[in-house]
Residue frames relative to the residue before (quaternion, step in Angstrom):
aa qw qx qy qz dx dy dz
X 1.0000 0.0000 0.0000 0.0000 0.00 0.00 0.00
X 0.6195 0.4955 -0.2229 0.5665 3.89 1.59 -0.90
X 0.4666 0.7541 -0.4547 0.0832 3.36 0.72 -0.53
X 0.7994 0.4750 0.0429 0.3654 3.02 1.50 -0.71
X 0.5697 0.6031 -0.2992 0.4714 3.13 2.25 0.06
X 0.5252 0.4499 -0.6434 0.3282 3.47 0.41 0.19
X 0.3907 0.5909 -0.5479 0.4451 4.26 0.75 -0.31
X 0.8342 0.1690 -0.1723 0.4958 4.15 0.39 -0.69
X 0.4972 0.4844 -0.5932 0.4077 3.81 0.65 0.75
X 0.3341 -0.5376 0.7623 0.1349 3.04 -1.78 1.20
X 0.4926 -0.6489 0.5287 0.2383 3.24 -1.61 1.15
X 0.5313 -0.4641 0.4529 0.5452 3.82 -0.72 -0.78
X 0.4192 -0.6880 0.5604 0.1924 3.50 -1.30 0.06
X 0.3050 -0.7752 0.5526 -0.0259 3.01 -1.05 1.33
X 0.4985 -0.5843 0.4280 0.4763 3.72 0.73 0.06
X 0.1562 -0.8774 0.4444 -0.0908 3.24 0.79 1.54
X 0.6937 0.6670 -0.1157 0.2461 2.68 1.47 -1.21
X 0.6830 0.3510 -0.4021 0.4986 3.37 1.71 -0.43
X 0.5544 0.6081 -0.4766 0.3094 3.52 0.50 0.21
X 0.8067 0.3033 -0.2051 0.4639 2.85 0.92 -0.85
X 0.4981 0.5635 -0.4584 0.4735 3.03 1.30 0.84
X 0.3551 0.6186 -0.3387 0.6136 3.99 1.94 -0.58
X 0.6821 0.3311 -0.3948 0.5188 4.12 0.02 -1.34
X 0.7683 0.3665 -0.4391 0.2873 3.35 -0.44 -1.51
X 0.7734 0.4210 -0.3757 0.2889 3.81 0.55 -0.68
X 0.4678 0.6551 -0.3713 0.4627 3.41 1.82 -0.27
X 0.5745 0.6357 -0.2519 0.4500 3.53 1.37 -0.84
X 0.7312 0.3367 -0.0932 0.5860 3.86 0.84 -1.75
X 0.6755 0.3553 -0.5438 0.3489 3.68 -0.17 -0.18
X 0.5884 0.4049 -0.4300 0.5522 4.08 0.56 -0.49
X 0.6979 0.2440 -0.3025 0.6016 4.08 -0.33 -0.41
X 0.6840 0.3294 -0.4727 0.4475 3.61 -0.43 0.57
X 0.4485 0.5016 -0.4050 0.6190 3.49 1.64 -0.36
X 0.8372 0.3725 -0.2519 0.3113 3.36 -0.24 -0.99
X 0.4500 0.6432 -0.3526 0.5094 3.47 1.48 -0.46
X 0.6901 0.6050 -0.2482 0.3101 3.81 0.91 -1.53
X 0.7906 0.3782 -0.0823 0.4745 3.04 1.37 -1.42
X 0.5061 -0.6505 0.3770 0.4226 3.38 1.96 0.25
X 0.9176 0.1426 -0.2939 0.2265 3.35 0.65 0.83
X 0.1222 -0.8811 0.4327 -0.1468 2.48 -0.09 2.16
X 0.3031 0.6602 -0.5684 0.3862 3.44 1.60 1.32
X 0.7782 0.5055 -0.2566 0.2701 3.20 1.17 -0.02
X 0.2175 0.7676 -0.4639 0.3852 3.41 2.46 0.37
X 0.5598 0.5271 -0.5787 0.2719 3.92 -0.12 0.10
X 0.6198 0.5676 -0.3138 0.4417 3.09 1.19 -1.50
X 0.7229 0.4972 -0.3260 0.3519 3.29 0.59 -1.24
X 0.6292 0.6529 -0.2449 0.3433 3.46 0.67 -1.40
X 0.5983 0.5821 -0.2186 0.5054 3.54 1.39 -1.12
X 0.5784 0.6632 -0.1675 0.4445 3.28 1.15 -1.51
X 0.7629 0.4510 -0.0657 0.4585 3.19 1.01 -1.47
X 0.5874 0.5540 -0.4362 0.3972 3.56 1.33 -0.18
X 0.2717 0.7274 -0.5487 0.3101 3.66 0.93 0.47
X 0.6297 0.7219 -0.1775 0.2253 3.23 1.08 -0.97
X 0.4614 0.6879 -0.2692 0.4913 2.62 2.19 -1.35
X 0.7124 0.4800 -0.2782 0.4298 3.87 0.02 -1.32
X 0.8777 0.2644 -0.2885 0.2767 3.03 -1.82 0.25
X 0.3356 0.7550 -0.5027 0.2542 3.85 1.51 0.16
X 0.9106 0.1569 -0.0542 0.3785 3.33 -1.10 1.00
X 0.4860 0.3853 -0.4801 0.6204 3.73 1.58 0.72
X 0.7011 -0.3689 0.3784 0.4787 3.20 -2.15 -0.48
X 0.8832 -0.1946 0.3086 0.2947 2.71 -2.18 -0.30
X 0.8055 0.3672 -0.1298 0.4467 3.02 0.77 -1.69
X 0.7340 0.4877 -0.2722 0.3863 3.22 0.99 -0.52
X 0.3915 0.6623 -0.3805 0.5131 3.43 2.01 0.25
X 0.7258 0.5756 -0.2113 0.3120 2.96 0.87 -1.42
X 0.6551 0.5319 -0.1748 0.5073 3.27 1.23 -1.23
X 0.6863 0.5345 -0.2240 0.4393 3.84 0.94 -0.74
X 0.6121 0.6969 -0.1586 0.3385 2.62 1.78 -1.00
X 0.6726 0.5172 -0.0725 0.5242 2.89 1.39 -1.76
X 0.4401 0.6763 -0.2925 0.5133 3.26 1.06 -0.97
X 0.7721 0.3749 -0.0765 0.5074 3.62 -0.27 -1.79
X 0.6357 0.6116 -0.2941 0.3678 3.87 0.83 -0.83
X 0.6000 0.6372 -0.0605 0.4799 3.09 1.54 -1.36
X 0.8660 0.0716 -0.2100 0.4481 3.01 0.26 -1.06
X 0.3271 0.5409 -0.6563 0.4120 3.81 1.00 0.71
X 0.7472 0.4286 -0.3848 0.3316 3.55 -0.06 -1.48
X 0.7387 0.4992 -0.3112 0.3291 3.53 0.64 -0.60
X 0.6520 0.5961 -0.2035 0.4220 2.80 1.68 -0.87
X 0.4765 0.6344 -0.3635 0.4882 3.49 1.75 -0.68
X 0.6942 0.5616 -0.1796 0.4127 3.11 0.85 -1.75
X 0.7027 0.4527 -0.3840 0.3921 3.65 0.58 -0.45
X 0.5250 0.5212 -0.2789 0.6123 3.45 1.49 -1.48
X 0.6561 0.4490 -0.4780 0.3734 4.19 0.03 -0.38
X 0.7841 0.3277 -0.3373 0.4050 3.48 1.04 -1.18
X 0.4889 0.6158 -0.4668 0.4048 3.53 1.00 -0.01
X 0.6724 0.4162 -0.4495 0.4155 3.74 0.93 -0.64
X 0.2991 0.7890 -0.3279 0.4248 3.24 1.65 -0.98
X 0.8170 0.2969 -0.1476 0.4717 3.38 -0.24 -1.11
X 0.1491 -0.6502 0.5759 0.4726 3.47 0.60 -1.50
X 0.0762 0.7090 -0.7011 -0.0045 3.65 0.17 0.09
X 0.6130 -0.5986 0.4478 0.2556 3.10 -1.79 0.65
X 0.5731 -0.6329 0.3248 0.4069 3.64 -1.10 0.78
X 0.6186 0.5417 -0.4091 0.3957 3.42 0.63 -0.50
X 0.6183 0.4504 -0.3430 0.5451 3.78 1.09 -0.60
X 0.4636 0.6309 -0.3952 0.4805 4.00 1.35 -0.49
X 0.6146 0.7096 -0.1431 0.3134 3.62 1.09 -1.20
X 0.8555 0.3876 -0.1039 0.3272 2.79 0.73 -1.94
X 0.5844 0.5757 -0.1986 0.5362 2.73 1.71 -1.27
X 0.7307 0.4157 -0.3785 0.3873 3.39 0.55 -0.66
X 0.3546 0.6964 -0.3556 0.5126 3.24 1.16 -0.21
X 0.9076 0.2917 -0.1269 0.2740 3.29 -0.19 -1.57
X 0.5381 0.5359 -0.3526 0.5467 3.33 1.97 0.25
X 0.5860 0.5421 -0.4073 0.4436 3.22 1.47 -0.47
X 0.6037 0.6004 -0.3546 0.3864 3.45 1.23 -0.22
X 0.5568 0.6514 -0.2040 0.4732 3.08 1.12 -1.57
X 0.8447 0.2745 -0.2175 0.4048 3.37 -0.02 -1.23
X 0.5866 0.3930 -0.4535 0.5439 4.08 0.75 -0.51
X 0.7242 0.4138 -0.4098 0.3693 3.56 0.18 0.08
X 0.5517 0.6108 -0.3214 0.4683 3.45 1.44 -0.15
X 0.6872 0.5523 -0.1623 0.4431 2.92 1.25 -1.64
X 0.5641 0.5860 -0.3127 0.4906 3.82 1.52 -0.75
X 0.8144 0.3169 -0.2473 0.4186 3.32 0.59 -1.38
X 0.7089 0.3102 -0.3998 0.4913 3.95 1.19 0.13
X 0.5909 -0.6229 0.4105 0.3072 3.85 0.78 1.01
X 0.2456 0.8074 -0.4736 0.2520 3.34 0.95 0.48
X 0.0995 0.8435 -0.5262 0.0414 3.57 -0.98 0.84
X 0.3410 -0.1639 -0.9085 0.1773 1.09 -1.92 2.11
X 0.4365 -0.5454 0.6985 0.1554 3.18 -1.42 0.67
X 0.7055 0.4334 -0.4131 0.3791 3.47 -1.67 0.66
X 0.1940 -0.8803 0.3419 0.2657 3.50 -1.05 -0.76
X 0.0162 -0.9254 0.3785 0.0082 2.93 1.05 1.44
X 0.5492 0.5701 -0.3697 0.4864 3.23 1.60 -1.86
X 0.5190 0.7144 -0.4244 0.2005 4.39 0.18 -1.23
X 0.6964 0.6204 -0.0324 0.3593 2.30 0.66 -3.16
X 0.8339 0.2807 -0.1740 0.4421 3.85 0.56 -1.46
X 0.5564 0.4202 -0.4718 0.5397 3.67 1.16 0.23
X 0.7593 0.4516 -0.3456 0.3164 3.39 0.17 -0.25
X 0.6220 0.5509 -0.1569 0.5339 3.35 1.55 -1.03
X 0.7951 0.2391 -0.1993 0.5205 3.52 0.63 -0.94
X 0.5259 0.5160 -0.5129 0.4405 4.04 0.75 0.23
X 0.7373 0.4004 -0.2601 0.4779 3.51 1.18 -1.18
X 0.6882 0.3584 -0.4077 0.4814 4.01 0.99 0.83
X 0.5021 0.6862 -0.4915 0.1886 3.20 1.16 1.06
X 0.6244 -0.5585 0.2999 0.4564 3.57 -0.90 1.08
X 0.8217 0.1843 -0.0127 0.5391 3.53 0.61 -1.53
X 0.0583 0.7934 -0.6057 -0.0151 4.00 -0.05 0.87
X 0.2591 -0.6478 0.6447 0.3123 3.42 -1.54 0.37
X 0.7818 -0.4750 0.1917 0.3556 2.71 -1.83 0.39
X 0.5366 -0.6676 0.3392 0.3890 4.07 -1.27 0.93
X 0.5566 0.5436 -0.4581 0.4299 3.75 1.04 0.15
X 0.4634 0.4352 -0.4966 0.5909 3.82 1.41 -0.06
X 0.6627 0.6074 -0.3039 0.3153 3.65 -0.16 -1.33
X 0.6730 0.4920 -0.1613 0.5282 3.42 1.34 -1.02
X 0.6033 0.4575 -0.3844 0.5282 3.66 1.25 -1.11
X 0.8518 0.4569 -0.2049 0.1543 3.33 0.24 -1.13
X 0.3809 0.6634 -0.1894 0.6156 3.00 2.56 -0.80
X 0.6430 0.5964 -0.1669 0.4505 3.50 0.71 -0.86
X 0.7466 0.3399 -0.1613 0.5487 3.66 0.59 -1.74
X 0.6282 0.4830 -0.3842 0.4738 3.57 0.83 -0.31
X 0.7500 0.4207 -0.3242 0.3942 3.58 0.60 -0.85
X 0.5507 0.5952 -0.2508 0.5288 3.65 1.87 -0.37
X 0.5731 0.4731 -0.3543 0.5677 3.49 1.33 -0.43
X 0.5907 0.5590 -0.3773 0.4430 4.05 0.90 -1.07
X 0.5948 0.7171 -0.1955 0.3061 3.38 0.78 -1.33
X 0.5604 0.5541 -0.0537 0.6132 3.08 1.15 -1.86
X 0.8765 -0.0287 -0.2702 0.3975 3.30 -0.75 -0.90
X 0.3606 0.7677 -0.4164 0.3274 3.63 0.88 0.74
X 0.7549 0.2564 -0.2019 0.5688 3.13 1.59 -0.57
X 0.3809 0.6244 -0.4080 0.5463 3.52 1.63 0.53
X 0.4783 0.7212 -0.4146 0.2815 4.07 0.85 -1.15
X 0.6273 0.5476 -0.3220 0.4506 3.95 1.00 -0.75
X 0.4242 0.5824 -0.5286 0.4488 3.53 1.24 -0.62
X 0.8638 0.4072 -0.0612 0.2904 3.53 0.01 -1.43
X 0.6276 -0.5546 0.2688 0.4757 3.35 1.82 -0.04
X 0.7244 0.4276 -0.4546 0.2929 3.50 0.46 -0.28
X 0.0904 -0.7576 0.6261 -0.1609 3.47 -0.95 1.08
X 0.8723 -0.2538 0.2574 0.3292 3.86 -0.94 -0.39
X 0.7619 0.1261 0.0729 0.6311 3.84 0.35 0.70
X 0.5672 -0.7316 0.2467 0.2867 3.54 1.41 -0.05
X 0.6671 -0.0716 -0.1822 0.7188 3.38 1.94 0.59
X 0.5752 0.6428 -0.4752 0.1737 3.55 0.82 0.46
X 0.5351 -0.4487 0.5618 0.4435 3.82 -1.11 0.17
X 0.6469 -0.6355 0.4171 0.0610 2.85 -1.96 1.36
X 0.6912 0.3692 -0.2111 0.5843 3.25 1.66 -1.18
X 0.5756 0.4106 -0.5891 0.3911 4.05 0.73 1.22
X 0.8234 0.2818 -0.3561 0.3404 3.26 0.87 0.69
X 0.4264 -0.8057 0.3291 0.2463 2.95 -0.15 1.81
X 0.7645 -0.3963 0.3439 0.3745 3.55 -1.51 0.13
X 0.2052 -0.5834 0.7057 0.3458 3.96 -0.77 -0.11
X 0.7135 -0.4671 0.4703 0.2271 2.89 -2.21 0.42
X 0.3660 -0.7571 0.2841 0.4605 3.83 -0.30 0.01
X 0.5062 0.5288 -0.4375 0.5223 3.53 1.32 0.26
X 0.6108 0.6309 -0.4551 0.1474 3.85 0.45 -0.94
X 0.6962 0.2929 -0.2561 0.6033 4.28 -0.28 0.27
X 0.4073 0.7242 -0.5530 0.0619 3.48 1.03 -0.19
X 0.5635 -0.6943 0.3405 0.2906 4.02 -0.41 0.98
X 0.1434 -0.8266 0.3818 0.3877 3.61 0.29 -0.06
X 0.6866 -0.4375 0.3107 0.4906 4.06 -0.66 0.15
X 0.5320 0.6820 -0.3421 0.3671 2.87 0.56 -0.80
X 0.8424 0.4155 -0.0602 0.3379 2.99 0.37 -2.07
X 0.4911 0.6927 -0.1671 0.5011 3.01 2.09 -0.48
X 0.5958 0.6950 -0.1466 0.3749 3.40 1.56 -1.04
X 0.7832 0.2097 -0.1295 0.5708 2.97 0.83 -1.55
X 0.3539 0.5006 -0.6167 0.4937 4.09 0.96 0.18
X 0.9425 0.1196 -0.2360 0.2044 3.38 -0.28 -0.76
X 0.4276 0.3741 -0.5866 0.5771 3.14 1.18 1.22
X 0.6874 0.4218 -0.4831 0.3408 3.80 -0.11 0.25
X 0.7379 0.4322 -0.2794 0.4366 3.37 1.52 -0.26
X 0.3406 0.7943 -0.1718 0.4728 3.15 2.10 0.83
X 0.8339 0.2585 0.0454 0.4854 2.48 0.46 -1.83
X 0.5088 0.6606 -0.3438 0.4319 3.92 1.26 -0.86
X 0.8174 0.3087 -0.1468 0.4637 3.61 0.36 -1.16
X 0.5712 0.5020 -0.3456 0.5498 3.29 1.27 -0.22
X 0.7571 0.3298 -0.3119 0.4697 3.41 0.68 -0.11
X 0.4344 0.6906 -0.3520 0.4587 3.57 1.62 0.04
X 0.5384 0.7195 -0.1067 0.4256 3.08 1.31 -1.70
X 0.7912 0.2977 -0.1192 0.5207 3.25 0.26 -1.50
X 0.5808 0.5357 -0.3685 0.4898 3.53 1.10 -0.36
X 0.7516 0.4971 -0.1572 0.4041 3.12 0.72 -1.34
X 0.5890 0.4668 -0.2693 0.6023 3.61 1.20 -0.97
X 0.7769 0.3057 -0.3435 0.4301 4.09 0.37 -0.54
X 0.3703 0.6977 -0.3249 0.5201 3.52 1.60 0.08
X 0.7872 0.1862 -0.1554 0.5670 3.64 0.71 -0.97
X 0.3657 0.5441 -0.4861 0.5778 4.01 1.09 0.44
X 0.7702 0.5154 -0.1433 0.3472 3.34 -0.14 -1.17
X 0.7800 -0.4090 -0.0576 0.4702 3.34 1.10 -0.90
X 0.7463 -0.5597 0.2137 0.2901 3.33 -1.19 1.10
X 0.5929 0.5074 -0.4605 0.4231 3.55 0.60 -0.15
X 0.7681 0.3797 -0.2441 0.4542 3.86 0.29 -1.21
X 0.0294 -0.6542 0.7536 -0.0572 3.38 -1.22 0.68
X 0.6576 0.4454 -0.3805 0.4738 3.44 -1.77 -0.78
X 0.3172 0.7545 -0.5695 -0.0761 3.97 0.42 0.82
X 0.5022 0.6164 -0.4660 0.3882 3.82 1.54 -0.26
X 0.2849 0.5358 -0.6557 0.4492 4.06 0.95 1.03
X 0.5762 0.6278 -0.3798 0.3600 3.50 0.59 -1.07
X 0.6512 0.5107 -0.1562 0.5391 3.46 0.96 -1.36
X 0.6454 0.5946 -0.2254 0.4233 3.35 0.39 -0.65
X 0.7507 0.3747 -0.1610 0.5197 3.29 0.27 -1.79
X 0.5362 0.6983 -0.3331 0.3375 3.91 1.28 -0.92
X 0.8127 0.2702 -0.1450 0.4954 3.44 0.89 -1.06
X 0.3628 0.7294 -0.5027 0.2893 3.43 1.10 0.29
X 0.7497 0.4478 -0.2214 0.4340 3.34 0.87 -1.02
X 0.6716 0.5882 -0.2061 0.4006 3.47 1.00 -0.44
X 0.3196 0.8324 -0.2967 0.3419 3.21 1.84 0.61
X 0.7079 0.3005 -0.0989 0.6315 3.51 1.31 -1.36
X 0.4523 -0.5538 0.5791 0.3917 4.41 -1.06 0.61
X 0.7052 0.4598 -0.4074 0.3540 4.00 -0.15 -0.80
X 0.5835 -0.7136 0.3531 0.1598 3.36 -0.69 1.20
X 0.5900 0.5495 -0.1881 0.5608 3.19 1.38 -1.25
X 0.6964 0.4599 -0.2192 0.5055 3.91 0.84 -0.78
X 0.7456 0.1571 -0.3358 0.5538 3.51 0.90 0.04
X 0.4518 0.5669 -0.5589 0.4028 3.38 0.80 0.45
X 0.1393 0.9321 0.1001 0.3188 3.55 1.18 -0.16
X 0.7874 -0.0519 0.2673 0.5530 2.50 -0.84 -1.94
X 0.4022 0.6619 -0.4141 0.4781 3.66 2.02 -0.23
X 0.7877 0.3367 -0.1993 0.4759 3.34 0.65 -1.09
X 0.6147 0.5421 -0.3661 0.4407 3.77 0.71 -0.44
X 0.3874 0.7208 -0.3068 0.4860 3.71 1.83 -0.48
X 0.8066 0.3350 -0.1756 0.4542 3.17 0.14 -1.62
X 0.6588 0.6385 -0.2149 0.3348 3.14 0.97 -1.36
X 0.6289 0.4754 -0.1617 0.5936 3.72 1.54 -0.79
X 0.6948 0.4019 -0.3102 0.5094 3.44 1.03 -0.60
X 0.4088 0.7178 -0.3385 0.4505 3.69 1.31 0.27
X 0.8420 0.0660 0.0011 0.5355 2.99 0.86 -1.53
X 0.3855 0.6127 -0.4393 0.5320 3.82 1.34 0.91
X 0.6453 0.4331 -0.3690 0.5098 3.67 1.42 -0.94
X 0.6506 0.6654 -0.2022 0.3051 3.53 1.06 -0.66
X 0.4769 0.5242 -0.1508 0.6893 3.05 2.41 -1.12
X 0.5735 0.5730 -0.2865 0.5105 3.92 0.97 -0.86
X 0.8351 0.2269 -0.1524 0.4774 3.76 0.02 -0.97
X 0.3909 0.5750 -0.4721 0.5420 3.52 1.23 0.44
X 0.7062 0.4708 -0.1686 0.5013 3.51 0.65 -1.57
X 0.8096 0.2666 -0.2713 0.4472 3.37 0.10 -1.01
X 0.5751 0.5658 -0.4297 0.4056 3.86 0.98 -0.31
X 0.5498 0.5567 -0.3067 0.5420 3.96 1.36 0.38
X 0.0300 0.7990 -0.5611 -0.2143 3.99 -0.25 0.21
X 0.4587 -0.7267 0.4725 -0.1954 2.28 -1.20 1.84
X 0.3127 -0.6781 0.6392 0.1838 4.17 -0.49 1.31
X 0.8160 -0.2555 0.3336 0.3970 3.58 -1.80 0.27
X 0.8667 0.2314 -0.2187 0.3839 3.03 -0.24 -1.67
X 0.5492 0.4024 -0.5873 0.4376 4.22 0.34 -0.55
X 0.5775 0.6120 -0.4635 0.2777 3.79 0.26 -0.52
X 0.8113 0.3681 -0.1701 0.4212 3.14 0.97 -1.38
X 0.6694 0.5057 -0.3000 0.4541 3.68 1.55 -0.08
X 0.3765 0.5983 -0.4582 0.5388 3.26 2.07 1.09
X 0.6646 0.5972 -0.2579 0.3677 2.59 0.43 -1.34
X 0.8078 0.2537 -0.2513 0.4690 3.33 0.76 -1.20
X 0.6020 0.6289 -0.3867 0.3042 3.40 1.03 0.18
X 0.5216 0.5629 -0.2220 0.6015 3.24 2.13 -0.61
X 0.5303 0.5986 -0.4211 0.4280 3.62 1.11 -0.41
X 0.5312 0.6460 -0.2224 0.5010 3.37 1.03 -1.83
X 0.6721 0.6946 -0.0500 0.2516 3.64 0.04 -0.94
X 0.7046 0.2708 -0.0165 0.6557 2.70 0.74 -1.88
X 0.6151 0.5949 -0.3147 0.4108 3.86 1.08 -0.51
X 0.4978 0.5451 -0.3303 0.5882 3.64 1.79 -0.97
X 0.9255 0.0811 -0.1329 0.3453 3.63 -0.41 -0.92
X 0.3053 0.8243 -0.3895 0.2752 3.83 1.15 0.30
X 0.7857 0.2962 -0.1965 0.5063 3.54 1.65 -0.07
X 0.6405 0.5759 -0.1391 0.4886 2.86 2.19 -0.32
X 0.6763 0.0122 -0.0031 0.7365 3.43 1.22 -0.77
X 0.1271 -0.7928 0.5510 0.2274 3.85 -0.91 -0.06
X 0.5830 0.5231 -0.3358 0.5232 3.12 1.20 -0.35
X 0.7466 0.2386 -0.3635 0.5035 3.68 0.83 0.27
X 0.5048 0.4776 -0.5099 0.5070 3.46 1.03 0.64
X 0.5911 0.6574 -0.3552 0.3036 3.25 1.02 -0.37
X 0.6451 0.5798 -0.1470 0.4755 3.04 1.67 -0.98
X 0.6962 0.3061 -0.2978 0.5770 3.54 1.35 0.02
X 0.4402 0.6135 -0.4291 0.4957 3.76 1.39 0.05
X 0.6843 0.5089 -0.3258 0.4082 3.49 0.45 -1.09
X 0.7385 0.2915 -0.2265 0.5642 4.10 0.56 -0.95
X 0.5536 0.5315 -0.4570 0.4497 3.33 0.87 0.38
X 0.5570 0.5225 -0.3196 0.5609 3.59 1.16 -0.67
X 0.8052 0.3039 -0.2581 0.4389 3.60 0.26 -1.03
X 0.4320 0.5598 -0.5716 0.4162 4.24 0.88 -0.01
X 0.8872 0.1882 -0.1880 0.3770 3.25 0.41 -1.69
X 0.4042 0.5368 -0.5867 0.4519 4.15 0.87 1.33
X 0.7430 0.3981 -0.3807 0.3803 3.45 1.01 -0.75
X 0.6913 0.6301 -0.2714 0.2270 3.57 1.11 -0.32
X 0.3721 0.5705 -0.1519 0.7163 2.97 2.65 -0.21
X 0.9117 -0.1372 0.2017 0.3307 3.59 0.21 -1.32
X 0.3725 -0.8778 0.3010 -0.0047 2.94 0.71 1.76
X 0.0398 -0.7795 0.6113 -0.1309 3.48 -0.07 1.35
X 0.6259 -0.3446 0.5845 0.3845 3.88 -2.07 0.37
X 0.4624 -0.6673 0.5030 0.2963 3.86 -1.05 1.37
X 0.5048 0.6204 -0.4012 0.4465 4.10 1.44 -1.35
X 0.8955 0.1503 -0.2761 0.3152 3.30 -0.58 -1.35
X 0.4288 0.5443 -0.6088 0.3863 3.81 0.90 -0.68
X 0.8401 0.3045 -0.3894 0.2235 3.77 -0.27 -1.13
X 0.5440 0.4690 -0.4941 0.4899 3.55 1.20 0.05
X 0.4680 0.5822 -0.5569 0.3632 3.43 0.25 -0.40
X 0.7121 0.5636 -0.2718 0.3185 3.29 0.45 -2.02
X 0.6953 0.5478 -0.2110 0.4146 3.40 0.76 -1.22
X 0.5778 0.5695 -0.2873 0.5093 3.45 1.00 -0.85
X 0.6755 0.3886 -0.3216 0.5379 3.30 0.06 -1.73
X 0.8183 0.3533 -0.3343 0.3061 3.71 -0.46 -0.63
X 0.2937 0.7274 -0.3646 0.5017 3.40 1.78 0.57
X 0.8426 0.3190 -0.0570 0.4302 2.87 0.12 -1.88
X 0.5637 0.6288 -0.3337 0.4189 3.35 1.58 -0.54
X 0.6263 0.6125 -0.2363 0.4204 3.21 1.13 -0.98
X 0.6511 0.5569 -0.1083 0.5041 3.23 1.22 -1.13
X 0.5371 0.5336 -0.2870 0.5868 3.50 1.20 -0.67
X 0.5983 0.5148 -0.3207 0.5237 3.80 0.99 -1.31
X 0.7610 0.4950 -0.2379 0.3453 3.24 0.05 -1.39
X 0.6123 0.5627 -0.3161 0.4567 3.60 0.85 -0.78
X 0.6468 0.4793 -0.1784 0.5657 3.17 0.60 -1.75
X 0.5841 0.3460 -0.3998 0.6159 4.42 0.05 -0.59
X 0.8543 0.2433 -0.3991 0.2274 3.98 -0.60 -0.56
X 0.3164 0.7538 -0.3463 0.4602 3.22 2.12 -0.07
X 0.7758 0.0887 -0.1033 0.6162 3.68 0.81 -1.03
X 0.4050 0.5268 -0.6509 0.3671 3.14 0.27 1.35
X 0.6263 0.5957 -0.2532 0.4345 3.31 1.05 -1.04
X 0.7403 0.4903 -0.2778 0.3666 2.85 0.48 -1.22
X 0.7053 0.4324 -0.2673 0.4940 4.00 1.29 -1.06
X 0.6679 0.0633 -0.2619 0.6937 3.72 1.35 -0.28
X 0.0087 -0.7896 0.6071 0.0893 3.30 -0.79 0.85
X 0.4411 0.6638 -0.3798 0.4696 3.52 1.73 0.28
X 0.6127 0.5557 -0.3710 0.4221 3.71 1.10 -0.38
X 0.6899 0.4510 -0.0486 0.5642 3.64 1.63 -0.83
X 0.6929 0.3639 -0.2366 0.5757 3.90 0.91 -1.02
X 0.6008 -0.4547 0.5966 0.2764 3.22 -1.33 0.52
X 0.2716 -0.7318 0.6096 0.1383 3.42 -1.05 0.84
X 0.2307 -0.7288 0.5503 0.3359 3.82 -0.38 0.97
């Protein structure tokens, strides 16, 4: 009869509110730059750039800092790789692997430096969706601009105490002593199957998602597939990303709904860009508390800043969206009962 309420528990609150007040402004001061100078075809780059912001919510100083940099890095690099791939045009299926293999790379980075969020959604969509733009600029712009955004996150990352946020979400740095430098150490193991689950999931999403749009003409955008794949694959407990598989879809339901509300209005530069940051904000309030209603402001946040780069028909983009995060889900879901089996394989094998 419960099977189905953690999808409607709100967590507690933590003074969500200055972090995700730190993202949203890490988010608007670079795209209000770019708005000034008339180009704000170039706020993807930035916006990526700017998910640095996401990390370090609610530790110390130093330990912002470090996550920070960490998380800074591999957007900018990631942008940059997905820029020269558009750069080139490489083929989607080579768009795949590679993206793939950073999704690996990085959830396994992100595991073994305790980094939170864990996984690699923020990676997966800078790398995947710069390297499927129609019209990229060049990957040394992509890099300046990926870069000045993640250098701007950085910054007002180590400012965030002005405003209270600190350890636990209003505590003082010196009540929580230091860990040892071995303590959480991850074991290899555990390291193994992160990065074969962050491998294989989008890579099979991909191919779903990429023969999905072959097949038929309405859906496109198949690295959503990718995307929506690792979303669930954030928490180890099987039952918790089974889940967040379904809270995925379940947010992207009613985010496409918030989306075609928004996009069914025409809309100048700047109201765009004071969604965007207003959906940023948002998704930062309830992203630890409910996901399935952060989903719902994640989703039109994805599509403001695809249409503002690369203008698409409002109908199919949102079916697309809805699909891809279908098949993505499914890609999750495969790849999560794959290592279920495999760690109880007595729940599934005949017992001699």
């Amino acid at each position: 009869m419960h099977h189905f309420s953690p999808l409607f528990q709100m967590g507690p609150a933590r003074r969500d509110h200055i972090p995700a007040f730190r993202t949203a402004l890490g988010v608007a001061l670079p795209m209000f730059a770019l708005l000034a100078i008339g180009r704000l075809d170039l706020a993807i780059y930035a916006n990526f750039g700017a998910f640095t912001g996401v990390y370090g919510r609610h530790t110390t100083r130093m330990t912002r800092l470090r996550h920070q940099i960490l998380a800074g890095v591999a957007l900018t690099l990631s942008v940059t790789l997905g820029a020269t791939m558009a750069w080139l045009d490489v083929s989607p299926w080579v768009l795949i692997v590679v993206s793939s293999l950073v999704s690996s790379a990085w959830a396994t980075t992100a595991l073994a430096a305790d980094m939170k969020p864990t996984g690699s959604v923020f990676v997966i969509f800078s790398v995947a969706a710069v390297g499927s733009l129609n019209n990229p600029v060049h990957p040394l712009l992509a890099f300046a601009i990926a870069g000045s955004a993640a250098l701007l996150c950085l910054g007002l990352g180590q400012l965030s105490h002005l405003i209270g946020e600190g350890p636990g979400g209003d505590a003082k740095e010196s009540e929580h002593p230091k860990r040892a430098p071995d303590a959480g150490r991850v074991p290899w193991r555990r390291l193994r199957v992160e990065a074969r689950r962050f491998f294989f999931s989008p890579l099979l999403a991909g191919v779903l998602g990429l023969i999905s749009v072959t097949v038929f003409d309405p859906l496109s955008h198949s690295y959503w597939a990718m995307v929506a794949s690792v979303a669930p694959l954030v928490n180890s407990r099987f039952k918790v990303q089974y889940y967040r598989a379904i809270e995925r879809v379940l947010g992207t339901l009613t985010g496409i709904a918030v989306a075609g509300f928004l996009l069914s209005h025409p809309m100048q530069g700047w109201q765009i860009v004071v969604w965007i940051v207003i959906l940023q904000y948002l998704t930062e309030m309830y992203v630890t508390r409910n996901y399935t209603i952060a989903a719902s402001f994640i989703t039109p946040t994805a599509l403001l800043m695809i249409q503002v780069v690369d203008t698409a028909p409002v109908g199919p983009m949102l079916l697309a969206r809805t699909a891809e995060t279908v098949i993505g889900a499914v890609a999750a879901l495969v790849i999560i009962a794959i290592g279920y089996v495999r760690k109880y394989p007595e729940v599934v094998l005949p017992q001699r």
